[in-house]
N, CA, C and O of each residue as an XYZ file, in Angstrom:
628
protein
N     -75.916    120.025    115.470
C     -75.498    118.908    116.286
C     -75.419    117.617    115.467
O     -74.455    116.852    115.435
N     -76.477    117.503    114.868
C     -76.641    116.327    113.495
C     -75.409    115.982    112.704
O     -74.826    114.927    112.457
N     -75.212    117.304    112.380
C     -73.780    117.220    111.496
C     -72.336    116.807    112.230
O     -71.518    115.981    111.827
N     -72.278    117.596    113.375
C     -71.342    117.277    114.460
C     -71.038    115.969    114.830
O     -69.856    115.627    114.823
N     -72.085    115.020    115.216
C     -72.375    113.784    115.058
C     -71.591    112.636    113.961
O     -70.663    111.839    114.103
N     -72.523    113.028    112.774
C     -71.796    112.913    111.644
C     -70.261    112.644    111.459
O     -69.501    111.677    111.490
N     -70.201    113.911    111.266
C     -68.266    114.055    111.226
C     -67.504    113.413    112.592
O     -66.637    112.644    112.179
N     -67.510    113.441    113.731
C     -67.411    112.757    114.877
C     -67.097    111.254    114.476
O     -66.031    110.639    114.501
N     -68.695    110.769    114.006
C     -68.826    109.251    113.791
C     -67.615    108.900    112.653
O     -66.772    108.036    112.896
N     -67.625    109.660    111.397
C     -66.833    109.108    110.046
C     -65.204    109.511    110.463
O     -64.216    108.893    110.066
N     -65.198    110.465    111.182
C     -64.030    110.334    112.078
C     -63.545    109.278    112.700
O     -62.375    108.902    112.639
N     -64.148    108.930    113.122
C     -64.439    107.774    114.485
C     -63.696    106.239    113.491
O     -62.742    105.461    113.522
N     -64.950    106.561    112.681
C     -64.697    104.953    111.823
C     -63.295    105.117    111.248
O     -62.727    104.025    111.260
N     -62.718    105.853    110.870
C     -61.838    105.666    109.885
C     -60.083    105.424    110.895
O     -58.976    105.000    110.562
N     -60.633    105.927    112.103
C     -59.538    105.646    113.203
C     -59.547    104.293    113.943
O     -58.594    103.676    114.419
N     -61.263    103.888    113.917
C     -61.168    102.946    114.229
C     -60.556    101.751    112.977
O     -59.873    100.857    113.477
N     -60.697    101.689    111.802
C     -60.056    100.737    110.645
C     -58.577    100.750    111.338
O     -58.048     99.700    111.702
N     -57.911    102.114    111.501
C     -56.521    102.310    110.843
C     -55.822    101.493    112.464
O     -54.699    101.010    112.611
N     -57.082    101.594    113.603
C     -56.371    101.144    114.948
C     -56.281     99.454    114.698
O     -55.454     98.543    114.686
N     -57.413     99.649    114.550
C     -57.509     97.788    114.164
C     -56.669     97.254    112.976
O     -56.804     96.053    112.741
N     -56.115     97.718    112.462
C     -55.341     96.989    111.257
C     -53.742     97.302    111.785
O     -52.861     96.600    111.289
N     -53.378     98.292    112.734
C     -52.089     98.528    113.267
C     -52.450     97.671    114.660
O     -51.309     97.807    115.101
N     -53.079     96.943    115.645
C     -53.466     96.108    116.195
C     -53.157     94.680    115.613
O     -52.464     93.885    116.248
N     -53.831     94.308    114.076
C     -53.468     92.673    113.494
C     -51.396     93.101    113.380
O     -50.536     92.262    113.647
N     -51.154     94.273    113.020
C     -49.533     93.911    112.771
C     -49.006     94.050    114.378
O     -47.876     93.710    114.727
N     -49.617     94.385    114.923
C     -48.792     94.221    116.721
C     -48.753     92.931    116.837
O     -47.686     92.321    116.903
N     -49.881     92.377    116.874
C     -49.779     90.962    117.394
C     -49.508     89.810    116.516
O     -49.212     88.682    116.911
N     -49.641     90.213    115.211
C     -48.092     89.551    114.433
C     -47.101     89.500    114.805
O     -46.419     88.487    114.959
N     -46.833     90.559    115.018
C     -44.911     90.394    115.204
C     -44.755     90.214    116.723
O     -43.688     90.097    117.325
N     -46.025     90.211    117.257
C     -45.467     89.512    119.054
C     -45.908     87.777    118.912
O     -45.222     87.065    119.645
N     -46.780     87.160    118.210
C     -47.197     86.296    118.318
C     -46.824     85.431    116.940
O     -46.296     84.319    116.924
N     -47.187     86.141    115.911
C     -46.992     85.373    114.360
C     -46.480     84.629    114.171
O     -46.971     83.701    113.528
N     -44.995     84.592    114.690
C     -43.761     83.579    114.547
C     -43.438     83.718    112.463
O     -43.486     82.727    111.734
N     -43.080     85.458    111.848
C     -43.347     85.825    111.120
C     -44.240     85.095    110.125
O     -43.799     84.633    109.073
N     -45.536     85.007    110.509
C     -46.748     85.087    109.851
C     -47.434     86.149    110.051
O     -47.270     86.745    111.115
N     -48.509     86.719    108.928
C     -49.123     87.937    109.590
C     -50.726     87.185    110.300
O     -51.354     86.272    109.765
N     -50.946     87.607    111.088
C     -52.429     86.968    111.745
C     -53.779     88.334    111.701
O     -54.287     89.135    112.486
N     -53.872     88.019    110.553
C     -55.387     89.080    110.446
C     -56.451     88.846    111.524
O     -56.673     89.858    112.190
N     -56.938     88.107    111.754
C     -58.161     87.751    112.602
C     -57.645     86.317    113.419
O     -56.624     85.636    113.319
N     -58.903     86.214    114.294
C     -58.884     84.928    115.311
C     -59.030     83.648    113.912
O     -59.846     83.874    113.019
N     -58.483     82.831    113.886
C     -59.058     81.431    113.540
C     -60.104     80.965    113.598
O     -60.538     80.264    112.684
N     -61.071     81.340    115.146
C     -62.714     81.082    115.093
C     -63.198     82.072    114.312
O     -64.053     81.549    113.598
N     -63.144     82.752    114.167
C     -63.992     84.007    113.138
C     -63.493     83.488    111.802
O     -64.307     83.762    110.919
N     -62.682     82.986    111.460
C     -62.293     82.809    109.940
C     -62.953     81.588    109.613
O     -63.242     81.321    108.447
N     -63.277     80.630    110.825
C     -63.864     79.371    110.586
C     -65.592     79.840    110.646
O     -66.240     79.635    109.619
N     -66.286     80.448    111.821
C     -67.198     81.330    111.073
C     -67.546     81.544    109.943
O     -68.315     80.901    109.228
N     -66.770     82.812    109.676
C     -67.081     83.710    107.943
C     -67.018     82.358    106.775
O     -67.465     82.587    105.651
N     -66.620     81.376    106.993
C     -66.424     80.707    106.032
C     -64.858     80.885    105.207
O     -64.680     80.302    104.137
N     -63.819     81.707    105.801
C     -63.110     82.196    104.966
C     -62.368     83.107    105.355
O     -63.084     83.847    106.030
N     -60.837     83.690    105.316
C     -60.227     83.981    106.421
C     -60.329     85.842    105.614
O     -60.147     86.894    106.225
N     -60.540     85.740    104.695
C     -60.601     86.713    103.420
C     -62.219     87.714    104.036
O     -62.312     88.915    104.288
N     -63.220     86.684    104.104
C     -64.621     87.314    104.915
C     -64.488     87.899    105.916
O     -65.055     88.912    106.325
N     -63.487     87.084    106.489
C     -63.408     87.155    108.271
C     -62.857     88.629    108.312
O     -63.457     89.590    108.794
N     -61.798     88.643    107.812
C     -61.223     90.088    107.921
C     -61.902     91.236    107.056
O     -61.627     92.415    107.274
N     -62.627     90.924    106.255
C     -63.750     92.155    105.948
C     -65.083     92.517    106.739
O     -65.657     93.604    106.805
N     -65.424     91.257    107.337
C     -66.342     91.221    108.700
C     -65.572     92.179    110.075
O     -66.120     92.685    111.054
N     -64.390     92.170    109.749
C     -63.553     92.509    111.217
C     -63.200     94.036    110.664
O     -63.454     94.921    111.481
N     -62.815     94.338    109.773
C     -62.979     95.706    109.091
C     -64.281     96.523    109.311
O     -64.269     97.673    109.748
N     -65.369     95.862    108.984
C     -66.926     96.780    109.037
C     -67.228     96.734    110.868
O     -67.890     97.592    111.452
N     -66.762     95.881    111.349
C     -66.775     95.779    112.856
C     -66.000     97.149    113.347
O     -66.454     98.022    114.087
N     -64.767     97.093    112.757
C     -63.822     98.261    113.489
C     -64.547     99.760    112.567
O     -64.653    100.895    113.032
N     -64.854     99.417    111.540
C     -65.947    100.893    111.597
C     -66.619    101.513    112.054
O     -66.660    102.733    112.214
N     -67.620    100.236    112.485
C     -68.760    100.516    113.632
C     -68.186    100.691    114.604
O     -68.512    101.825    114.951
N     -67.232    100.132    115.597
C     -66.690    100.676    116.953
C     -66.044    102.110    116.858
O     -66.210    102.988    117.705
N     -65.271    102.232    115.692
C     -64.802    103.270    115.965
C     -65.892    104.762    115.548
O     -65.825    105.881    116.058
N     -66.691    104.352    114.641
C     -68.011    105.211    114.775
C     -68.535    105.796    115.534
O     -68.930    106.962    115.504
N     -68.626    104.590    116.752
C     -69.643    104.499    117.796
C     -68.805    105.529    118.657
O     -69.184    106.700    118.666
N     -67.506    105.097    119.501
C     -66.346    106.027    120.195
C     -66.438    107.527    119.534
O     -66.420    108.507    120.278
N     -66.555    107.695    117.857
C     -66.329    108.858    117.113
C     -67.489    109.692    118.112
O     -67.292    110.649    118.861
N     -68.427    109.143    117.898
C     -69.875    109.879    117.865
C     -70.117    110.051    119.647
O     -70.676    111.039    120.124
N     -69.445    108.599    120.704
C     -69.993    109.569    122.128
C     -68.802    110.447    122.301
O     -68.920    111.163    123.295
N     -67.508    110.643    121.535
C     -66.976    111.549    122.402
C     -67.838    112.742    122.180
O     -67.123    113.666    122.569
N     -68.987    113.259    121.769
C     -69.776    114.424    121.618
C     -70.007    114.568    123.287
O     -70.131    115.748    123.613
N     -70.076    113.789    124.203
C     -70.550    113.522    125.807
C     -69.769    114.606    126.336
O     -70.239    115.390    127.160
N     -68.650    114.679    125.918
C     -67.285    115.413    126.465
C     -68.034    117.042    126.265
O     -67.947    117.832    127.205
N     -68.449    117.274    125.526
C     -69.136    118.614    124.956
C     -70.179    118.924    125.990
O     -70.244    120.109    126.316
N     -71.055    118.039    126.602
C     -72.066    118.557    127.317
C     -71.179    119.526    128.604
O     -70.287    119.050    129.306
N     -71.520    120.491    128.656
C     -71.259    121.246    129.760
C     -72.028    121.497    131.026
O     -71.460    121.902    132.040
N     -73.177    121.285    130.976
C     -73.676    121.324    132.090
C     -73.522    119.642    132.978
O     -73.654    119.553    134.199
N     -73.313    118.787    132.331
C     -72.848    117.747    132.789
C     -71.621    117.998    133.798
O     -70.732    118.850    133.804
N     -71.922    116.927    134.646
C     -70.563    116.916    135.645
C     -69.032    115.969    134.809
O     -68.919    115.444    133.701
N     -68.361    116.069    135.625
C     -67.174    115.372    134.847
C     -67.465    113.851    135.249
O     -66.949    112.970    134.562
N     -68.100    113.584    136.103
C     -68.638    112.001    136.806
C     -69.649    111.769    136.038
O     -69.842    110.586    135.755
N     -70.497    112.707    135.529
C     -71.966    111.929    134.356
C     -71.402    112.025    133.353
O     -71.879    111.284    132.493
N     -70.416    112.722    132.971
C     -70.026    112.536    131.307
C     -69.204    111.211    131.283
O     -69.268    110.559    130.241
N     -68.455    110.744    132.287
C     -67.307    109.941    132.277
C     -68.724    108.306    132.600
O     -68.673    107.249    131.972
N     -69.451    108.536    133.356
C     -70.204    106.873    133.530
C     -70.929    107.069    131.793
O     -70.722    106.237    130.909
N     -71.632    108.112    131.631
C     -72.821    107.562    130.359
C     -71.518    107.151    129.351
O     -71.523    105.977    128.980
N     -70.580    107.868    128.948
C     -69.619    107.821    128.101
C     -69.142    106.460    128.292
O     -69.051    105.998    127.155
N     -68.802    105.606    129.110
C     -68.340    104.338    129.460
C     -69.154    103.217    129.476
O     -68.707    102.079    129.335
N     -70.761    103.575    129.702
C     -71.765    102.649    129.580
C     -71.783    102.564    128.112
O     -71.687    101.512    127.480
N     -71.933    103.940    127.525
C     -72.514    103.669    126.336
C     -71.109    103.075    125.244
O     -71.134    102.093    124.502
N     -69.926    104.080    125.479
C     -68.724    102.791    124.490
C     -68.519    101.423    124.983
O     -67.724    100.774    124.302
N     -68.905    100.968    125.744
C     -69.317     99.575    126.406
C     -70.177     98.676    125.318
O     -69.827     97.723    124.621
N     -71.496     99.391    125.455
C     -71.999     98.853    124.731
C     -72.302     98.620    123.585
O     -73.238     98.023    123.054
N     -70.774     99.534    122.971
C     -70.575     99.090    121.131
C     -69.340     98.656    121.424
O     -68.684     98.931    120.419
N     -68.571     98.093    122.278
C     -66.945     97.366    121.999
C     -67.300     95.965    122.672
O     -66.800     94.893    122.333
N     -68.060     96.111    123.481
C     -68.230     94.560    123.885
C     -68.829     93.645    123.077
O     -68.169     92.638    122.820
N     -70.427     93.797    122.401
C     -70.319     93.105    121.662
C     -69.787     92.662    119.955
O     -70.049     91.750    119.170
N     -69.051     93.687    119.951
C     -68.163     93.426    118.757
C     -66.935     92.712    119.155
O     -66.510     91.873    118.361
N     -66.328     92.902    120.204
C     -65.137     92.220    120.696
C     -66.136     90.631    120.840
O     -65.789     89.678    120.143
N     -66.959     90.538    121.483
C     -67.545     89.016    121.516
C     -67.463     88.701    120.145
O     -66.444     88.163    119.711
N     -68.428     88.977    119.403
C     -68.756     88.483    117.993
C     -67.441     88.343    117.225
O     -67.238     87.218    116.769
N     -66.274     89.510    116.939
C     -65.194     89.152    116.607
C     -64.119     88.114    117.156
O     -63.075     87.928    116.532
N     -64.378     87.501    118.239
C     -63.803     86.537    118.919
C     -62.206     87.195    119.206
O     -61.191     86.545    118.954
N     -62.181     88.616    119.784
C     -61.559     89.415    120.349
C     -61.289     89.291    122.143
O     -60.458     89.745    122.929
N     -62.598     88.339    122.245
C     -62.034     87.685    123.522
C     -62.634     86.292    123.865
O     -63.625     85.946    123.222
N     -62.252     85.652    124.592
C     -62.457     84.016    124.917
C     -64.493     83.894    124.982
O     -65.051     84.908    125.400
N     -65.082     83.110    124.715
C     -66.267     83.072    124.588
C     -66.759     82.221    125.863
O     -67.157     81.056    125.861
N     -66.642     83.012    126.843
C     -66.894     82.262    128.236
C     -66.946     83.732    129.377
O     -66.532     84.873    129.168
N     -67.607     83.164    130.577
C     -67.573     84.157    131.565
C     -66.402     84.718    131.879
O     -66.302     85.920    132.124
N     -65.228     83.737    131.903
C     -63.765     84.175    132.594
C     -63.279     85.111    131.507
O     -62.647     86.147    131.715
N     -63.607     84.684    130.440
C     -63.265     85.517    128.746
C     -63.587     86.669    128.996
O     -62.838     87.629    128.813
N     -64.791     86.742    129.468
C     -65.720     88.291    129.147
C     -65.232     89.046    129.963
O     -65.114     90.253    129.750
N     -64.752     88.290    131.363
C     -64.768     88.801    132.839
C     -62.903     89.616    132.282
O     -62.613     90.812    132.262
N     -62.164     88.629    131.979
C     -60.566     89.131    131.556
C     -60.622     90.467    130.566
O     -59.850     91.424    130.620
N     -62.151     90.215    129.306
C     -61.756     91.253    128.526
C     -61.998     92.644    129.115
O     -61.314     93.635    128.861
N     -63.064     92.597    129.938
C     -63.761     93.986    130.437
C     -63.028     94.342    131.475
O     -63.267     95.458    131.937
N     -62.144     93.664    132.005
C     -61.369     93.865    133.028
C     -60.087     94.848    132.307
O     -59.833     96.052    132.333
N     -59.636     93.997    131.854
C     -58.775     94.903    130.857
C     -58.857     96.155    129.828
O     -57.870     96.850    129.588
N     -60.222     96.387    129.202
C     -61.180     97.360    128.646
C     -61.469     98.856    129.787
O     -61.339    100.060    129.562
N     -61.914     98.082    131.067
C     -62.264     99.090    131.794
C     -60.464    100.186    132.495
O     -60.341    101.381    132.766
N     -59.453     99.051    132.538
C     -58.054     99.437    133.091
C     -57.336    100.626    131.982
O     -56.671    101.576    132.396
N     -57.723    100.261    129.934
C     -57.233    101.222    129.571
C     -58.292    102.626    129.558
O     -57.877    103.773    129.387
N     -59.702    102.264    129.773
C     -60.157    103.396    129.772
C     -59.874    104.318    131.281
O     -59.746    105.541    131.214
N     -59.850    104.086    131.704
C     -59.358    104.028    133.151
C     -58.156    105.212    132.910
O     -58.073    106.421    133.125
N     -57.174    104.039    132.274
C     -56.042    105.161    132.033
C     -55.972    106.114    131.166
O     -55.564    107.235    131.472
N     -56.477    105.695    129.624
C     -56.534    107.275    128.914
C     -57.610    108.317    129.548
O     -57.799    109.519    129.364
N     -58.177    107.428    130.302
C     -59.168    108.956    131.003
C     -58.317    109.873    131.850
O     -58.141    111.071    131.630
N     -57.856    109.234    132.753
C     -56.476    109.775    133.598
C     -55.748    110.678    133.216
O     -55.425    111.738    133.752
N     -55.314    109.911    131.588
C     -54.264    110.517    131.457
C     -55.034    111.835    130.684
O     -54.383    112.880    130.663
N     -56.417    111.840    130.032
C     -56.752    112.993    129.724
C     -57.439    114.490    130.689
O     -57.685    115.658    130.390
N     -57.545    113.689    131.891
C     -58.367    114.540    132.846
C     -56.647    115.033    133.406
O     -56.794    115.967    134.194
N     -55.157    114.696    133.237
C     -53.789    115.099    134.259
C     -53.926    116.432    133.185
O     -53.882    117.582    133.624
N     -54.149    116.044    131.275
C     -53.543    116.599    130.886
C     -54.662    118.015    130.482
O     -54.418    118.993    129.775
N     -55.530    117.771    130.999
C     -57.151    119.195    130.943
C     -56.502    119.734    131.915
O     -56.202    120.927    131.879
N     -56.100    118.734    133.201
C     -55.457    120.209    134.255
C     -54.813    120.738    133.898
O     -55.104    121.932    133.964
N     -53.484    120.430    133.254
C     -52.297    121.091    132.779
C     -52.509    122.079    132.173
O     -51.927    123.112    132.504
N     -53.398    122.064    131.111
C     -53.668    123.236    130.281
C     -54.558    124.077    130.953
O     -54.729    125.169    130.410
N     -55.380    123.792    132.338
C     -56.119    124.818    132.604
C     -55.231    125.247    133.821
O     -55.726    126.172    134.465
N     -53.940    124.743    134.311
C     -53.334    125.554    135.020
C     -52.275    126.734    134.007
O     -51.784    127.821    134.314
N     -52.234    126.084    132.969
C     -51.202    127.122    132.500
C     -51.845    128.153    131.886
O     -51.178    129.049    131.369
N     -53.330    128.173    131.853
C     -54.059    129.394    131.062
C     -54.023    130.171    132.626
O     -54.116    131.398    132.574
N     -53.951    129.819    133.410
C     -54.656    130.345    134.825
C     -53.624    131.284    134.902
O     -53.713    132.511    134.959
N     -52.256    130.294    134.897
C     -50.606    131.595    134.943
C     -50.919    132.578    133.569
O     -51.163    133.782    133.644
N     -50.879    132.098    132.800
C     -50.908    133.326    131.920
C     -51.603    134.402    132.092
O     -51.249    135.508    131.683
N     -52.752    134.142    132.773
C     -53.649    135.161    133.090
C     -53.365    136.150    133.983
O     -53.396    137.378    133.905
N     -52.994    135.136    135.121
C     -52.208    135.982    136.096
C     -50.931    136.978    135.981
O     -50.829    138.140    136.375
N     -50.133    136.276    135.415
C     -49.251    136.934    134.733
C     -49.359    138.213    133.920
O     -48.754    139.272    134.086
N     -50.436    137.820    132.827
C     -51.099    138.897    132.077
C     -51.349    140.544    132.803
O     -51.054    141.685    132.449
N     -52.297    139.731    134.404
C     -53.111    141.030    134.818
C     -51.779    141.458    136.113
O     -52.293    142.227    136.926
N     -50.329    141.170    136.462
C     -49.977    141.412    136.971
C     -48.825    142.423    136.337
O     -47.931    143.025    136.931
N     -49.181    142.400    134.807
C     -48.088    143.882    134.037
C     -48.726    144.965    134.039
O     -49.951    144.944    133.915
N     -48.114    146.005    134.164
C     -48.212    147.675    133.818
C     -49.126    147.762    132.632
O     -48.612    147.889    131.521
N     -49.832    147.731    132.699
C     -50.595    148.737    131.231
C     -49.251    149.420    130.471
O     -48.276    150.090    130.813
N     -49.810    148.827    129.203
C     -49.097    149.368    128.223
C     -49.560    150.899    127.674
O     -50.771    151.112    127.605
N     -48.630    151.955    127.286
C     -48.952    153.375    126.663
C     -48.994    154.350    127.620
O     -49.233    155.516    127.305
C-alpha cells in the first residue's frame, strides 16, 4: 500500500506541475494582452521576485498535485460506499487545494474570495465526479451486455 501511495503521489505531482504551467499559458492568452503571466503580482511581490514566485508556485503545484495523486487511493477502498469515498475524498483534497490556492493568491484574500473560490472548486469537482461516476456506469453496463450476450450463445464443440 506504501508503495502504491508513493507512485500515486509522484504521479500526482508531476500532473499537478504540467496542469499548473498549461493553466499560467490559458490565462495568458485570455488575459495577457500577449504577455505571458506566470503567477499573481501579489505572490511575486511576496517572494520578493517574480522568478521565486513561480518556483514557490511550482513546489505548490507539486504538493497539490501529490496530495490529489495520493487520495485518489480512496477510490480503491471497496468496502466503502460511493457517498464515503466521494465526502472523505473531497474533505481531504480540500484540504490540500485550499490552502495552497490561498497562499498562492489563486484566489482573492477575503471571505467573498474564499466563498467564489470554493464555490467554483466544489462545481468542477462536482462535475468531473459526474462525469466519472456517467462514465463507471457505462462501462459497467457494457460488461453486463457482454455477459449476457456471452451466456446467451450455444456452447461451442
Amino acid at each position: 500500500m506504501k508503495k502504491k501511495l508513493l507512485s500515486r503521489a509522484a504521479a500526482g505531482a508531476l500532473a499537478g506541475l504540467a496542469i499548473s504551467y498549461a493553466i499560467t499559458i490559458l490565462l495568458s492568452l485570455g488575459w495577457g494582452g500577449g504577455s505571458y503571466l506566470p503567477c499573481r503580482p501579489e505572490l511575486a511581490a511576496l517572494a520578493g521576485s517574480e522568478s521565486r514566485a513561480v518556483a514557490l508556485q511550482a513546489l505548490f503545484a507539486l504538493l497539490v498535485g501529490a496530495g490529489f495523486g495520493a487520495c485518489s487511493l480512496i477510490w480503491q477502498i471497496d468496502r466503502w460506499s460511493l457517498a464515503r469515498q466521494t465526502g472523505v475524498y473531497f474533505f481531504l483534497i480540500s484540504l490540500v487545494m485550499l490552502p495552497a490556492a490561498y497562499g498562492m493568491y489563486w484566489m482573492e484574500h477575503s471571505l467573498a474570495g474564499f466563498a467564489q473560490y470554493f464555490g467554483l472548486f466544489a462545481l468542477f469537482f462536482l462535475l468531473f465526479w459526474g462525469a466519472g461516476v456517467l462514465a463507471g456506469r457505462r462501462s459497467v453496463h457494457k460488461l453486463n451486455d457482454a455477459l449476457a450476450a456471452a451466456q446467451r450463445r450455444p456452447p461451442e464443440g
